[in-house]
C-alpha positions as CSV (number, residue, x, y, z in Angstrom):
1,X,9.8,47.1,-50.1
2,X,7.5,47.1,-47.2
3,X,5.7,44.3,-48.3
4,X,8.4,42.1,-48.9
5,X,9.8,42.9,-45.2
6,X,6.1,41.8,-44.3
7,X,6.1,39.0,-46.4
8,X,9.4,37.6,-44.9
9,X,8.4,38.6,-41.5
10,X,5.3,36.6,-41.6
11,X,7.5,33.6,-43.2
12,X,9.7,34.0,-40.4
13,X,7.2,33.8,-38.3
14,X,5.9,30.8,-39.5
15,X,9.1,28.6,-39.2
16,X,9.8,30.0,-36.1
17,X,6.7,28.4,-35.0
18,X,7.1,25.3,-37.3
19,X,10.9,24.7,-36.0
20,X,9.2,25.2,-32.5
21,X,6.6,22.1,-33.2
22,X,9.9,20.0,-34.7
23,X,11.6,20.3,-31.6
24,X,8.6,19.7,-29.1
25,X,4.9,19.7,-29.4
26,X,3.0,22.8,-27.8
27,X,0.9,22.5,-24.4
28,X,-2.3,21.8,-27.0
29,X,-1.1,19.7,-29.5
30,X,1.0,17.2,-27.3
31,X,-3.0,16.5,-25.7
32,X,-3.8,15.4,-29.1
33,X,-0.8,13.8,-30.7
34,X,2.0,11.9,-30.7
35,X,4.3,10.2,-32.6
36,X,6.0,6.7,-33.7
37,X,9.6,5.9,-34.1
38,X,11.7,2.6,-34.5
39,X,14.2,0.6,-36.4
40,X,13.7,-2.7,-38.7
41,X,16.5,-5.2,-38.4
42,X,17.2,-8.5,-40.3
43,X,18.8,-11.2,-38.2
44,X,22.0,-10.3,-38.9
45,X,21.4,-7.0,-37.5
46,X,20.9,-5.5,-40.9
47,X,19.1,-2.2,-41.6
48,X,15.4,-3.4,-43.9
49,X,14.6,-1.1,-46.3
50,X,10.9,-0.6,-47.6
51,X,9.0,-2.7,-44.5
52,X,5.3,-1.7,-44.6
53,X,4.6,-0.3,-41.4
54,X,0.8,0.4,-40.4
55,X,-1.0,1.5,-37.3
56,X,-4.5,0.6,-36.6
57,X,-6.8,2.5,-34.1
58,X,-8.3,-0.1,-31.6
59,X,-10.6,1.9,-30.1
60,X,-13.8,1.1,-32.8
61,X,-13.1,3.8,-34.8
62,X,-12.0,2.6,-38.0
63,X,-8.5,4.3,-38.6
64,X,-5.2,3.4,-40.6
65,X,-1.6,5.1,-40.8
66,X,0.7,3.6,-43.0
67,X,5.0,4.3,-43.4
68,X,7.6,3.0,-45.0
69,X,11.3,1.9,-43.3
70,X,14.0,4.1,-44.8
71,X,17.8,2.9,-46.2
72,X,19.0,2.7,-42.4
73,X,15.6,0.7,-41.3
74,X,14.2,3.9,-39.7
75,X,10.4,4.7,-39.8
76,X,8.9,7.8,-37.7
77,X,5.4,9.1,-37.9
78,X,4.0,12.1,-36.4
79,X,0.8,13.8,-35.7
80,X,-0.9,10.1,-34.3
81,X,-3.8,10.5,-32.6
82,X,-3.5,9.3,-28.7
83,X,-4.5,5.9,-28.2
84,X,-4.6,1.8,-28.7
85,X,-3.0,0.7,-32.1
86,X,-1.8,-2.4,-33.4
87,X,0.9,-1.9,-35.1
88,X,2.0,-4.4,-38.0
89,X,5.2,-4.5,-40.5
90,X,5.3,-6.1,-43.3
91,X,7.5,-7.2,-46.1
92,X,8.0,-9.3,-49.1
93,X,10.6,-12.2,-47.8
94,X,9.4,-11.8,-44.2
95,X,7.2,-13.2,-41.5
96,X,4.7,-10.1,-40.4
97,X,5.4,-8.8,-36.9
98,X,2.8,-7.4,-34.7
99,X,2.4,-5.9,-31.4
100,X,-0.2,-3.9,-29.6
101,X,1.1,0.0,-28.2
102,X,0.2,2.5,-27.0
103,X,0.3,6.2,-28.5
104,X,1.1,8.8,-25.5
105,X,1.3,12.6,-26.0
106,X,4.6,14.4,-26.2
107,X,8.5,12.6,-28.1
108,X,7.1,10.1,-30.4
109,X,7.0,6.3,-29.3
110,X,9.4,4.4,-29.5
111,X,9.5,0.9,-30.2
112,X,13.2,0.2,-30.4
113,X,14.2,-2.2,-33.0
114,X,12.4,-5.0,-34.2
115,X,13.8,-8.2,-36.2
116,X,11.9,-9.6,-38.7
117,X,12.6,-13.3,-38.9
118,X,13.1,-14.6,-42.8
119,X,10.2,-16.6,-44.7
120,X,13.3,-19.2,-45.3
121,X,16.8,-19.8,-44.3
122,X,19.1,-17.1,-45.2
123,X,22.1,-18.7,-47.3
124,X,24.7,-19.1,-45.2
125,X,28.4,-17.3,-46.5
126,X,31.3,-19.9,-46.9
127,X,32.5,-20.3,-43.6
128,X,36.7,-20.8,-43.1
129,X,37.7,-24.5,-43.2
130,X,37.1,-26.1,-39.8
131,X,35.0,-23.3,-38.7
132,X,32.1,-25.4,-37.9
133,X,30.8,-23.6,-34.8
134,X,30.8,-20.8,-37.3
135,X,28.5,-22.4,-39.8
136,X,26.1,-23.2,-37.1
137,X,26.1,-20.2,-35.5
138,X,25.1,-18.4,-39.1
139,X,22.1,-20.9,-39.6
140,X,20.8,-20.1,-36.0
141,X,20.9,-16.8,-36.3
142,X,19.3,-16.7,-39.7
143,X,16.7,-18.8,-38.6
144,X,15.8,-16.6,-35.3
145,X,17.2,-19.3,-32.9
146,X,19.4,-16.3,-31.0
147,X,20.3,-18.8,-28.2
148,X,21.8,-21.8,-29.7
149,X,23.7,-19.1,-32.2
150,X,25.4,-17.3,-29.3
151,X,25.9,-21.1,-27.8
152,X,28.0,-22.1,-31.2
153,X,29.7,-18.5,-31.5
154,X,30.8,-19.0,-27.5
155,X,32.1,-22.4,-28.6
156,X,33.9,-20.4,-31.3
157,X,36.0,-17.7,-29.3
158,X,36.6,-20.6,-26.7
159,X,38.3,-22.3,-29.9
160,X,39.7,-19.3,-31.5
161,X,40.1,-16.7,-28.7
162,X,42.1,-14.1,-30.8
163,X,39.3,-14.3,-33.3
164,X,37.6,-10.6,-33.3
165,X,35.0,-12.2,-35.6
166,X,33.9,-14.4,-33.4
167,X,33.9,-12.3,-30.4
168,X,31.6,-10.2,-33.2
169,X,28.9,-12.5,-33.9
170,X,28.6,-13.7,-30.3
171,X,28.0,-10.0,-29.5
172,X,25.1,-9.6,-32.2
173,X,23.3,-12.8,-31.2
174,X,23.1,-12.3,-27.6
175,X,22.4,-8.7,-28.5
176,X,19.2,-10.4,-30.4
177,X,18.6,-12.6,-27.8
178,X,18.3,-9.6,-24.8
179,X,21.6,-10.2,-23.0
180,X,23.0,-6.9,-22.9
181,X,25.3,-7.1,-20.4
182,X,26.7,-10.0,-21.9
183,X,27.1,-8.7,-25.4
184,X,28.4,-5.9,-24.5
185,X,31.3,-7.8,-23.0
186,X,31.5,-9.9,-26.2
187,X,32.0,-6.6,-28.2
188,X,34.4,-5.1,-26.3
189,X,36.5,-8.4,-26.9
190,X,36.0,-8.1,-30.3
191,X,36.8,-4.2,-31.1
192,X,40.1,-5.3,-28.6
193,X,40.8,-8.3,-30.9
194,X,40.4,-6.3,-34.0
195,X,40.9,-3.0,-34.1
196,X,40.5,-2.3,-37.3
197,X,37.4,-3.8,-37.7
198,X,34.4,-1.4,-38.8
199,X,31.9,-4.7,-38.7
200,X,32.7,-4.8,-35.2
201,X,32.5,-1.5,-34.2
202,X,29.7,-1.2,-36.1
203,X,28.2,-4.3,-33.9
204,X,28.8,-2.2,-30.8
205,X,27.5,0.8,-32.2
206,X,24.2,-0.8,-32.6
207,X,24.1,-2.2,-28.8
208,X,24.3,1.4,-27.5
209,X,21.7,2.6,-29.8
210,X,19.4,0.2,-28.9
211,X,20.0,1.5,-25.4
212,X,19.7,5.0,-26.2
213,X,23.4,5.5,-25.5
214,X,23.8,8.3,-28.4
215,X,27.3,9.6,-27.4
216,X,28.6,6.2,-27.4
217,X,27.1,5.1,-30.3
218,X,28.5,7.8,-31.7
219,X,31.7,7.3,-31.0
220,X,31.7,3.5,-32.2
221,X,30.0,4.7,-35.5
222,X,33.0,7.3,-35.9
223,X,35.7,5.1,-35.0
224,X,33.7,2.4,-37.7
225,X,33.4,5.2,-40.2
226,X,37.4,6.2,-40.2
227,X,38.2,2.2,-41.6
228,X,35.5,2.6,-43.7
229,X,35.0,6.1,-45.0
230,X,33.0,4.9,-48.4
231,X,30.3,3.6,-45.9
232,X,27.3,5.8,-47.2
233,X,25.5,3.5,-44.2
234,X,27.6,4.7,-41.9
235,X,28.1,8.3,-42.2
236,X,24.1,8.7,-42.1
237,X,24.1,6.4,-39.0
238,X,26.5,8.9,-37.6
239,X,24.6,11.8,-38.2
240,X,21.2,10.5,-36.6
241,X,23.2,9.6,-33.4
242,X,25.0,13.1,-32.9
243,X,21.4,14.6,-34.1
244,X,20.1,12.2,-31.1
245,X,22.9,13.2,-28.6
246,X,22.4,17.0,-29.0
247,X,25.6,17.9,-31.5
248,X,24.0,19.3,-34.6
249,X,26.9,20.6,-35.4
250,X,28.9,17.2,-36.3
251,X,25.9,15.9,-37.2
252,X,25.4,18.6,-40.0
253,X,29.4,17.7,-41.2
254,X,28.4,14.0,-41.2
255,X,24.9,14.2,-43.5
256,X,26.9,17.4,-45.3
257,X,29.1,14.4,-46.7
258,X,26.3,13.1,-48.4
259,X,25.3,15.6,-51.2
260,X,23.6,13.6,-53.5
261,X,21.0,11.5,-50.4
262,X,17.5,12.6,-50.2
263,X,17.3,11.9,-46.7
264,X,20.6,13.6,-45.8
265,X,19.1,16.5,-46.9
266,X,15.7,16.2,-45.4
267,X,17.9,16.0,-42.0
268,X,20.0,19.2,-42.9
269,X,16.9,21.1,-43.5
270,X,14.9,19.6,-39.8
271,X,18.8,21.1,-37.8
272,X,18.6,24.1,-39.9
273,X,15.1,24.5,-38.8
274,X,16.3,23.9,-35.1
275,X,18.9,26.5,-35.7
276,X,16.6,29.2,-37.0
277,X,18.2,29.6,-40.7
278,X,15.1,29.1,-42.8
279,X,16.3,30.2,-45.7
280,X,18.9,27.2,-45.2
281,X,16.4,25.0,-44.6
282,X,14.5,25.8,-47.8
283,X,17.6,25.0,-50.2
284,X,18.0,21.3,-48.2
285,X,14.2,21.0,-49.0
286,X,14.4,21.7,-52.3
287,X,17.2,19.6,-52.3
288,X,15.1,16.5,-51.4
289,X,12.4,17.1,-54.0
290,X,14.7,17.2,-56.7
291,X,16.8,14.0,-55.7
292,X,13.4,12.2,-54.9
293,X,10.2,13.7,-55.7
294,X,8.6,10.7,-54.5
295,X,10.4,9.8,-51.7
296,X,9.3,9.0,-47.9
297,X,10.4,12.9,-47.3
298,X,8.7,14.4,-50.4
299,X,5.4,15.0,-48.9
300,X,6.4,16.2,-45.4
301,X,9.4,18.8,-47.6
302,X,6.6,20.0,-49.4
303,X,4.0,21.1,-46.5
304,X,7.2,22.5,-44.6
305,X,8.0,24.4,-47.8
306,X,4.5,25.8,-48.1
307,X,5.0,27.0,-44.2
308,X,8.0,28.6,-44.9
309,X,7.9,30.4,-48.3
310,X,5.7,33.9,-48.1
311,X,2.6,33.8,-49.1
């Protein structure tokens, strides 16, 4: 009996200290590491799945970390060493994106999102008879040309003012193209013209999360998710941004509706963690090594599992 109280004592004691490193790094280790995060889009504003990312150390020592974009386009990496890196992504279908950065000590780097331009032309959807500006618009922004799409999209509301679609796509190309301000105007038209449009909430959702704007994009993405409830997408979108904006409760009743997700579960075990119920936390792990022993989670449930369990 009194060794399993010390057993559980010292596990305790070692999530205690492992939830303490989740939520920020210790005076020591933020001098030696840091971390990565950002968000792969396609032009569309599309979530890419399966993007190679890897980091390579520019300061002559010869050193390589390599990730993997989740469902929702996410990729994080902790424990970097401080430094120059160049960081490269990479998929089948793709043009490669590169950029140098910089690896600082303490929240993990972000990047923001980054748009990877297609190899060739996306197909463009049937467009509504007439809808020319429409058909243009699609090819520009499917091409990368953000500028001449929002030009042909603008000619489109002018056209078709009550059109929240429109208003929609003009929003997500001068998104793309840097023009907050101006897209944000073009959204609010859009969830004005149509309501009950989740695309377009949606749209706006992913303007304030490129801005770090967590408790509105969680709002959009919960207005986007009650038209579409199915939206697997959208309920773990939800959950990041209420993780993000400090409500781990709603965020645990968002990824809670997604029993069956790996990843859903790998983020109910990091807020029970936060919340100091490790026993909690070891069910979700197990969880995600059972729905995807091989997953971009499985490695990092295991070592947190080995922490946990008494030894």
């Amino acid at each position: 009996m009194l060794g399993t109280r010390f057993g559980r004592r010292r596990a305790a004691g070692r999530a205690a200290a492992l939830a303490g490193a989740l939520v920020c790094l210790g005076a020591s280790a933020a001098a030696q590491n840091g971390g990565l995060r950002g968000r792969v889009l396609d032009p569309a504003g599309d979530p890419v799945e399966g993007v190679e990312v890897t980091l390579s150390f520019l300061g002559g020592v010869n050193r390589t970390l390599t990730t993997e974009s989740d469902g929702q386009g996410n990729f994080v990496r902790m424990g970097i060493r401080l430094g120059e890196y160049r960081l490269a992504l990479r998929r089948e279908g793709f043009r490669p994106h590169e950029e140098d950065i910089r690896i600082r000590p303490g929240a993990p780097t972000r990047v923001g999102e980054i748009t990877l331009q297609p190899v060739a032309p996306v197909p463009v959807a049937a467009a509504p008879t007439g809808s020319r500006n429409l058909q243009v618009g699609q090819q520009a922004l499917a091409g990368g040309d953000y500028q001449a799409a929002a030009v042909a999209f603008r000619d489109e509301t002018i056209e078709r003012p009550e059109s929240g679609d429109a208003h929609r796509l003009l929003g997500v190309a001068l998104r793309l193209a840097g023009q907050t301000d101006e897209a944000r105007s073009a959204l609010e038209r859009a969830v004005e013209a149509s309501p009950d449009s989740a695309p377009a909430w949606t749209a706006l959702a992913d303007l304030e999360a490129g801005l770090g704007r967590w408790e509105e994009t969680a709002a959009a993405l919960e207005t986007a998710l009650g038209l579409d409830p199915e939206s697997r997408d959208l309920r773990f979108r939800l959950g990041g941004a209420l993780m993000n904006a400090g409500d781990l409760d709603g965020a645990a009743e968002a990824f809670d509706g997604l029993s069956d997700d790996a990843p859903a579960a790998y983020q109910l075990a990091m807020i029970a963690l936060n919340r100091g119920r490790n026993e909690e936390a070891i069910a979700h792990l197990e969880r995600v090594l059972e729905l995807d022993p091989d997953g971009p989670d499985a490695d990092r449930a295991r070592g947190i599992l080995t922490a946990l369990r008494p030894g």
